[in-house]
Each structure stands twice: as C-alpha cells, then as structure tokens.
C-alpha positions as CSV (number, residue, x, y, z in Angstrom):
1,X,0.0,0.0,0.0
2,X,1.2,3.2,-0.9
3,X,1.8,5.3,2.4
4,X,0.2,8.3,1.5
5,X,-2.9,5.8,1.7
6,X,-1.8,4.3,5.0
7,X,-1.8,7.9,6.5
8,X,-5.3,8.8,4.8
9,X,-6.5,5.3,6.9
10,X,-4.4,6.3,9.7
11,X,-5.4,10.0,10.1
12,X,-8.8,8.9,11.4
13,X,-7.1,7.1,14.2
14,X,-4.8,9.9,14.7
15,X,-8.3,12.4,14.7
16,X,-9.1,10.2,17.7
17,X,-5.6,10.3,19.4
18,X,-4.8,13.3,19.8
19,X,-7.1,14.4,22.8
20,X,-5.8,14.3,26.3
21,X,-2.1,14.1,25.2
22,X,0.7,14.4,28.0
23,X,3.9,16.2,27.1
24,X,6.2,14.7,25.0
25,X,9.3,16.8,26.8
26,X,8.0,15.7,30.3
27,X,8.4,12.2,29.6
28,X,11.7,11.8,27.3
29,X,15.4,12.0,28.5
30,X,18.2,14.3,26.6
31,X,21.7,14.0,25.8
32,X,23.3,14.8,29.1
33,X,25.9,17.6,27.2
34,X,22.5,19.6,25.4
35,X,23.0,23.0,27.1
36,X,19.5,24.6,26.8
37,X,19.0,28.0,27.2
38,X,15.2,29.9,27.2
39,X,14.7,33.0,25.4
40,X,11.8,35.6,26.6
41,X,9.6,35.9,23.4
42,X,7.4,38.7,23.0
43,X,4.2,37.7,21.4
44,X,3.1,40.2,18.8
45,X,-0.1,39.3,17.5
46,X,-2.6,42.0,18.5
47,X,-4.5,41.8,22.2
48,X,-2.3,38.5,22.6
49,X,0.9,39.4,24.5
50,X,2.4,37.1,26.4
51,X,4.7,38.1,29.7
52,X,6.0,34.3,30.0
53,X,6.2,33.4,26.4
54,X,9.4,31.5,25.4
55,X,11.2,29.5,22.9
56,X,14.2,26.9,23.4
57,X,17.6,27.3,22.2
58,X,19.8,23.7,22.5
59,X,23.6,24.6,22.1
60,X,25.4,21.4,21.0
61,X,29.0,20.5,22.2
62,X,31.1,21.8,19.4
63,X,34.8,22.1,21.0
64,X,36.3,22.9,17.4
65,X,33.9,25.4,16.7
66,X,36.0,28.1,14.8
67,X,34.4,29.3,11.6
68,X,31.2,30.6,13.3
69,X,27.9,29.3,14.4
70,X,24.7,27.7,12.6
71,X,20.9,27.8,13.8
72,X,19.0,24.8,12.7
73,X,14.9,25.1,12.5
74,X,13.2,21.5,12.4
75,X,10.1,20.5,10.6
76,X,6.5,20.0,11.0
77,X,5.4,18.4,13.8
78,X,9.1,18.0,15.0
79,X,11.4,19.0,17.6
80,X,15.1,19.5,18.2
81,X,15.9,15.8,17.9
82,X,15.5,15.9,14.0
83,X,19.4,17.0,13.9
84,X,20.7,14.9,16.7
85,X,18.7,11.7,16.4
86,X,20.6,9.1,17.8
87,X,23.9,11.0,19.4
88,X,24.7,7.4,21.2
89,X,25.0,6.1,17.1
90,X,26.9,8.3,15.5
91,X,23.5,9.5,14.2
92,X,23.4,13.2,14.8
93,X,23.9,15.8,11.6
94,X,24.2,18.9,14.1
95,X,27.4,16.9,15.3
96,X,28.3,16.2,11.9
97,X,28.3,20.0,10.8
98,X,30.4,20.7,13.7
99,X,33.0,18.5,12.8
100,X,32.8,18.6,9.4
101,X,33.3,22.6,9.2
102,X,33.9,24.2,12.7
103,X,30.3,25.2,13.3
104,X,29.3,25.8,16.8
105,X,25.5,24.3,16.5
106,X,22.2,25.7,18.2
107,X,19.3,24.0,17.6
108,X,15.7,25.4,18.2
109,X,12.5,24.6,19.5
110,X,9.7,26.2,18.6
111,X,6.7,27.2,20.7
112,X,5.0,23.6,21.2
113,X,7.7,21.6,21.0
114,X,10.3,20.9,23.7
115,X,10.3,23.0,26.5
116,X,9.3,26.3,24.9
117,X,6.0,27.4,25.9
118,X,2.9,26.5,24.3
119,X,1.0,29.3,23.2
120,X,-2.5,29.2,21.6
121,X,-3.8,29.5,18.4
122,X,-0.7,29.6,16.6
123,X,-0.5,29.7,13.1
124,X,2.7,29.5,10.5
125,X,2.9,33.3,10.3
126,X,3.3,33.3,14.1
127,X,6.4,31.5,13.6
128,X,7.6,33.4,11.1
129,X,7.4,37.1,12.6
130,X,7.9,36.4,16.3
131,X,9.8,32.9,17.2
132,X,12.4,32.7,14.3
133,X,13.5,36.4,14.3
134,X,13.6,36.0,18.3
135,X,16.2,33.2,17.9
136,X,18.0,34.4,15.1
137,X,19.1,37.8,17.0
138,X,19.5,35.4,20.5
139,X,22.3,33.7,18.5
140,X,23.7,36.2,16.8
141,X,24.1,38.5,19.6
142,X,25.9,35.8,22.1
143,X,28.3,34.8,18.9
144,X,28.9,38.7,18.0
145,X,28.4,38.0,14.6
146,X,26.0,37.0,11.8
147,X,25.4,33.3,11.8
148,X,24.5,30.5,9.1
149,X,20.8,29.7,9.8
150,X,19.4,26.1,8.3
151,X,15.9,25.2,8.0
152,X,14.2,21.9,7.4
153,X,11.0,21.3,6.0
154,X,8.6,23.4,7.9
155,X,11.6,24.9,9.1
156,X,12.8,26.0,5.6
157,X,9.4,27.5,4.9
158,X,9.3,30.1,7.9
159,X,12.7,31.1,7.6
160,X,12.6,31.9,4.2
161,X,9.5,33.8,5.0
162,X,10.8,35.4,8.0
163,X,14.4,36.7,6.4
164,X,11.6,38.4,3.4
165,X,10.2,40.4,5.7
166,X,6.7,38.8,7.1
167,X,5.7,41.1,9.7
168,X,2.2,43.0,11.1
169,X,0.8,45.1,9.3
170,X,-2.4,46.5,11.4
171,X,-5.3,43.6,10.4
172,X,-2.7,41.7,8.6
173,X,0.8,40.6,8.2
174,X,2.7,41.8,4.8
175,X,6.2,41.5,3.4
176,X,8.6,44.4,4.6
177,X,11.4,44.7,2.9
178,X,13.1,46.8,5.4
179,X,11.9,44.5,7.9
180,X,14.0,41.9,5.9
181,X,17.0,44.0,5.7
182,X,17.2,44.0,9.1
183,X,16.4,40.8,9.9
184,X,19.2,39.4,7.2
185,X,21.7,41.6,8.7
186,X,21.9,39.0,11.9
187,X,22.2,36.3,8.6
188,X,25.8,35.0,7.2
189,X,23.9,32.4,4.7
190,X,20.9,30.5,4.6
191,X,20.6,26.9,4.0
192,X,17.0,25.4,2.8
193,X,16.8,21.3,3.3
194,X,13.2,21.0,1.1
195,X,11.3,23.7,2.4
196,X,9.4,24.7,-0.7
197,X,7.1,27.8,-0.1
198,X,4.7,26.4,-2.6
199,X,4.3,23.5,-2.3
200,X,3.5,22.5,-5.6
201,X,3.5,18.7,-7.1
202,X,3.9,17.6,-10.4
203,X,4.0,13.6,-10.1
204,X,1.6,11.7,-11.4
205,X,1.8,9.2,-7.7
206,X,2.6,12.0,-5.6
207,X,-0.4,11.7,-3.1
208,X,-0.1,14.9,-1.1
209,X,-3.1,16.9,-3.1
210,X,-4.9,14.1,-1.6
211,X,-3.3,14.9,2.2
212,X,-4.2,18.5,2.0
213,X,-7.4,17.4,1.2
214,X,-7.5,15.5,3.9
215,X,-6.3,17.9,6.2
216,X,-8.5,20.4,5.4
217,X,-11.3,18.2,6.0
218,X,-9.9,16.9,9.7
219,X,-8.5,20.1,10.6
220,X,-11.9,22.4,10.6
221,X,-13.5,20.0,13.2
222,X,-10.3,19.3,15.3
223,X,-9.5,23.2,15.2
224,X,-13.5,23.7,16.7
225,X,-12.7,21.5,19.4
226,X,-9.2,21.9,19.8
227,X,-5.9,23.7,19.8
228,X,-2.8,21.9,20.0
229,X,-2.4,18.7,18.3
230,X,0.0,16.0,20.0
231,X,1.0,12.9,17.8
232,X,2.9,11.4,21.0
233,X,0.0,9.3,21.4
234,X,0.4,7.6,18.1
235,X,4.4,7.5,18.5
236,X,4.4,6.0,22.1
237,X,0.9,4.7,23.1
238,X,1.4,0.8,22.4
239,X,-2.0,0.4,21.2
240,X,-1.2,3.0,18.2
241,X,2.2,2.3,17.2
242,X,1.7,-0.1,15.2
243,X,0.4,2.1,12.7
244,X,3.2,4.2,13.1
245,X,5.6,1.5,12.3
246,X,3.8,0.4,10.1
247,X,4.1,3.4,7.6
248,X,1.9,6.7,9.1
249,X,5.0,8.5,8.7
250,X,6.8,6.6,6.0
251,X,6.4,10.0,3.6
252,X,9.4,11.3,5.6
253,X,11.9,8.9,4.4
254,X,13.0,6.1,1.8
255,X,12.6,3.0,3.4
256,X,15.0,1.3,2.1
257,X,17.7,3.5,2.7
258,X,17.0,3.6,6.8
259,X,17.0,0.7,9.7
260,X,14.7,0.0,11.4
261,X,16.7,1.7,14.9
262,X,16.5,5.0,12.5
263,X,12.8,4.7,12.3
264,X,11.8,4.3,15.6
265,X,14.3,7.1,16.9
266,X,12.2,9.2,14.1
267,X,9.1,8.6,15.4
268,X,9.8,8.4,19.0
269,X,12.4,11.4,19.6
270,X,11.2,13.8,17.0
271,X,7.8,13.9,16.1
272,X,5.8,15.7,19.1
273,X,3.2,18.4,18.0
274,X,1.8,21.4,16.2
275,X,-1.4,23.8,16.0
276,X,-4.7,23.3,14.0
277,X,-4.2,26.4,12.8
278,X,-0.7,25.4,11.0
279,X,-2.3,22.1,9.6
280,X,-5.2,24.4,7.9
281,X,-2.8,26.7,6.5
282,X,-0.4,23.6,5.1
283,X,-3.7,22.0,3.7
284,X,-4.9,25.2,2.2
285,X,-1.1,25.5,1.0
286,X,-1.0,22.2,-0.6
287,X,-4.5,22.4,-2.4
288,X,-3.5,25.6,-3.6
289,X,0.2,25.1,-4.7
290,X,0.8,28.4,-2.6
291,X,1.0,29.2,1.3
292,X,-0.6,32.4,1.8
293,X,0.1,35.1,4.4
294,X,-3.0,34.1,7.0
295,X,-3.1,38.0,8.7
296,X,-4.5,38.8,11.7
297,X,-7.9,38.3,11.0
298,X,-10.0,35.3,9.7
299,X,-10.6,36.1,6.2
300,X,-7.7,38.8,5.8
301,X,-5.8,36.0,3.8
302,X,-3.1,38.0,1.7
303,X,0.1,37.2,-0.1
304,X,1.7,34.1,-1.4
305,X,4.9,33.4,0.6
306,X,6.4,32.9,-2.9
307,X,6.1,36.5,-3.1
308,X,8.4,37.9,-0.5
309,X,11.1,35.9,-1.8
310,X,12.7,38.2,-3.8
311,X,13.8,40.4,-0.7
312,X,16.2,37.4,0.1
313,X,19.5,38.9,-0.7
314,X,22.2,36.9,1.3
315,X,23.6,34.2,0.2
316,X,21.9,30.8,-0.2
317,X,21.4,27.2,-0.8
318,X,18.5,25.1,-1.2
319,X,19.1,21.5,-1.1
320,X,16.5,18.7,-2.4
321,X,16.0,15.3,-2.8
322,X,14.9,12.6,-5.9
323,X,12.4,10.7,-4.0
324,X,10.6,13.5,-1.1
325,X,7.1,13.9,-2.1
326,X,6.8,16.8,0.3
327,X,9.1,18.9,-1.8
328,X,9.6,17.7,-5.2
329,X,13.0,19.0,-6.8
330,X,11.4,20.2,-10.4
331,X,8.1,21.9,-8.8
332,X,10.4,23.6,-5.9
333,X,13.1,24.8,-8.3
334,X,10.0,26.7,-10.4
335,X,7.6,27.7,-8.0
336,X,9.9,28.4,-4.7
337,X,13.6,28.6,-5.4
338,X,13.5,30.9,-8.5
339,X,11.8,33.8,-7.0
340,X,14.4,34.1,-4.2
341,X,16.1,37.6,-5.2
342,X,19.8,36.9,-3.9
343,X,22.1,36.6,-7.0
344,X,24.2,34.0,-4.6
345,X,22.3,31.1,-4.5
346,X,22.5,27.5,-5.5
347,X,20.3,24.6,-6.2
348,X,20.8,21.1,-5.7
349,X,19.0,17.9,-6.2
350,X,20.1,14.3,-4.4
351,X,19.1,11.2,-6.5
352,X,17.4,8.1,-4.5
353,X,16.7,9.9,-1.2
354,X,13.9,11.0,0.4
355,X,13.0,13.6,3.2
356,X,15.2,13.1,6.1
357,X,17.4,10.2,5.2
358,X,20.2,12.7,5.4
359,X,19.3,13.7,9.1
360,X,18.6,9.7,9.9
361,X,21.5,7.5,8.1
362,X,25.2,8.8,9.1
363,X,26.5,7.9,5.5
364,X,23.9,10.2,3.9
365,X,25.2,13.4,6.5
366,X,27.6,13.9,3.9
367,X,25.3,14.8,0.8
368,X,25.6,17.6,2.3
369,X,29.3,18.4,2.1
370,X,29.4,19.9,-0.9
371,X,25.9,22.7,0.0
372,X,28.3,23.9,3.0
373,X,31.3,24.1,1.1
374,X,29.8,26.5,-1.6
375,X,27.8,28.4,1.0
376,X,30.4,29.1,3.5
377,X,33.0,30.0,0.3
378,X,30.5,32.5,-1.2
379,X,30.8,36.4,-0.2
C-alpha cells in the first residue's frame, strides 16, 4: 500500500488520538551535554501578548567550533531531535556540521515543542514574525556576529519567509522589505533542506493533493474542538504504534535506505506536535500550490509566501531530494527557489533519497558536504 494511503487510513485514528495528550518533553530523557537555554519571546499578534512566552535554544558540544555558528529550524510536527537523532549512534547531523566545518551548532524549538511554551492559536505566520527572528538575534548576539541559519521542512518554509520580511501590518501581516533588511543583517547564509514555499507537485503518484485534502477536512473539526495537536499518542501509546511502524510517517523517508533503529528514533524522539491552525494553513497550501500570508484576521488571507522571496539577498542554498514527495525537486526549483532575489544562490537535487534520510542515516550526513562548502565559500 502506498503510504500516502496508509496515513489517509491512519489519520482517522490519529483524529481520535490526539485528545488528552501528555507532554512529550515531560516524559523523554536528553543527551546529558544539550546546554539549553530559554529566550523571553514577546508575542506580537494584536491583544495576545504574552509576559511568560518563550522558545528553546539547545547549544550542541562543538569544542572545534571556529568558523562561526549555525541555527537549525526542524520541521513540522518535529522537535530538536530531528538533527541529533541518535547522538549514542553516531546518528546526529548537528554533530556532523560541527565537525565537518567548525560550526558551533544551536538547535531550536519552537513554541509547542520541547520546553518552549505552548502558546495558543498559533498559526505559520506566528512563527515566522515572532519565534524565528527572536532566535536568530539570540544567536547572533551571544556569537557577536551573523550566523549561518538552516531550516528543514517546515523549518525551511518560515525562515525563508521570515528573512523576506513577514511582519504585522495593522489587520494583517505583509512582506517588509526593510523588515527583511534588518532581519538578514543577523544572517551569514541560509541553507534550505526541502522547504518549498509552494508546495507544488507535479508527479503523477505523488499523493499529497490528496493529504491536503484530507487535512483540510480533519483540521476544521479538530480546530472547533481543539488547539494543539499532539502525535505522541500515536508514536508511544502501544496500542497506536503499530500504525506508526507500520508506515503513518513513512512519507518522511525512503525505506530502504533507513534501519529499522532509524525509524523508531524518528518517530519516538522527533515527532511531538503542532497547531490546528498550522495544519489548515499547510492544507490550504498544498491544495492551492501556494502558502498564503493568514493576517490577523480570519478572512484577511493576503500574499503568497512565494512572493516575499525576492527580498532574500544573502547568500543561499536550497538543497532537495529525488524521492521527497513533500518537496519535489522540479516543482520547488519553479515555483519556490526561483523567485528568491539573492544573486548567490545555488540549487541542488540528491538522486534516491527521500525527506530526512540525510538527518537519519550517518552515511547520507555527507550529501551535504558539498551545499556547506559552496555556502560558506560564497561572499
């Protein structure tokens, strides 16, 4: 069975699951040498400030840290674990990066996931205007410098966004390119793993069309009754994982290309939660081959993230992958990557690998090599 067809099946279950979910950080040891750090975020949306807001910064040992420092922004649904899946395997690409090119690595956590605070109502845009500019200036103040920033997925999405200049605009949020000067000023070079702002699809078996279908049709319903959306149950319930293992996820990687150990780590150490709100907007995104600006107000839906692109003018690379349904290479390159305005700024594609293999199989760390060699080279 394909797996887009197992999640359809499984999505009712996970409809079902996700009500009365514990906390995913309460019940999950860390790596004893994470040094986590919580940064005061000020929540801008209009009437909703929050005094005790906060997101999580994760500093990874890095003793031969001397070229500078790189933020990495995890996916949907996922947490800081995405880039240091299994430290105690020699699985762990924030490690990997630090090694590889003297990086000293922060990784961050969202609101929702980890220890940050939860928040309410939260929608992509939120994470675009107030959590990712928050920890980009964190970083880049304590290093004294501008800093390499990557994003995964999700990740890649809002901080592409966010460096064009998303911001509030009265009853809606709008690209500023001002807004994006300064925020790129903090920025030494972006890196985009997938990430497409469109999220357009061209293949003929590609069955995510038929996921933002279904998400929109879940998501109204589960976004009446609730707010935040856990998939722990389904991860580390006993009675659910099965589906999980049995392929509810299996659209983030190519099977045959991971271990089993790989997989469950996946499942188990990254994937924790995210907002009704954010699935709607992904749905509407993938049903319309564009995510559009949300605003402030229910029907003040505005412009296409494609759109603020071109006020992207550092330097950077986006990095794809032959068999990742969620961003495919062709699609991305045309309806994401090309309206980025930097003149420094490279494209690649990987043959036979699929979402996250690179964060999951040490072997595949390395497709990467040659992305951070151009990036940290270009001026």
């Amino acid at each position: 069975m394909y797996p887009f067809q197992r999640l359809s099946i499984g999505a009712l279950l996970f409809a079902f699951s996700v009500f009365g979910s514990s906390s995913w950080a309460e019940s999950y040891p860390r790596p004893s040498d994470w040094k986590t750090h919580s940064i005061a975020l000020v929540d801008s949306r209009p009437g909703r400030f929050q005094d005790k807001a906060h997101i999580e910064v994760i500093e990874l040992p890095s003793a031969a840290a001397t070229t500078g420092s790189i933020l990495m922004i995890p996916g949907f649904f996922q947490n800081a674990w995405t880039f240091d899946l299994l430290p105690e395997a020699q699985v762990s690409f924030g490690r990997w990066v630090s090694r590889t090119f003297g990086l000293k690595v922060y990784l961050l956590n969202v609101r929702g996931v980890g220890y940050s605070s939860r928040g309410k109502k939260l929608n992509i845009d939120d994470f675009v205007i107030d959590d990712i500019p928050t920890a980009i200036q964190w970083v880049s103040d304590r290093e004294k410098s501008p800093i390499y920033v990557l994003g995964h997925s999700q990740g890649g999405i809002v901080l592409q966004a966010s460096v064009s200049g998303l911001t509030r605009c009265g009853a809606r949020n709008c690209f500023d390119s001002l807004v994006a000067e300064k925020r790129q000023s903090m920025i030494q070079a972006l890196a985009i793993s997938a990430g497409s702002v469109s999220m357009a699809t061209r293949e003929a078996g590609n069955r995510l069309p038929l996921l933002g279908n279904l998400g929109k049709i879940l998501s109204r319903p589960i976004n009446s009754a609730m707010d935040y959306i856990s998939v722990d149950h389904l991860v580390n319930t006993p009675i659910l994982r099965p589906f999980a293992h049995a392929g509810f996820f299996e659209f983030l990687y190519h099977r045959k290309n991971t271990t089993a150990k790989q997989r469950r780590a996946l499942y188990e150490r990254t994937l924790e939660a995210s907002y009704a709100q954010i699935v709607l907007q992904f749905a509407d995104g993938v049903r319309n081959q564009n995510i559009r600006v949300l605003g402030n107000l229910p029907d003040s839906n505005g412009e296409l993230y494609r759109d603020g692109l071109k006020n992207i003018r550092v330097p950077l690379v986006q990095v794809t992958y032959g068999v990742d349904p969620m961003a495919e290479p062709v699609p991305t390159f045309d309806t994401s990557f090309h309206y980025v305005g930097s003149f420094r700024k490279r494209f690649y594609i990987v043959d036979d690998q699929g979402h996250e293999d690179y964060l999951m199989v040490p072997e595949r760390h390395s497709k990467w090599e040659a992305p951070f060699k151009w990036l940290m080279s270009v001026k």
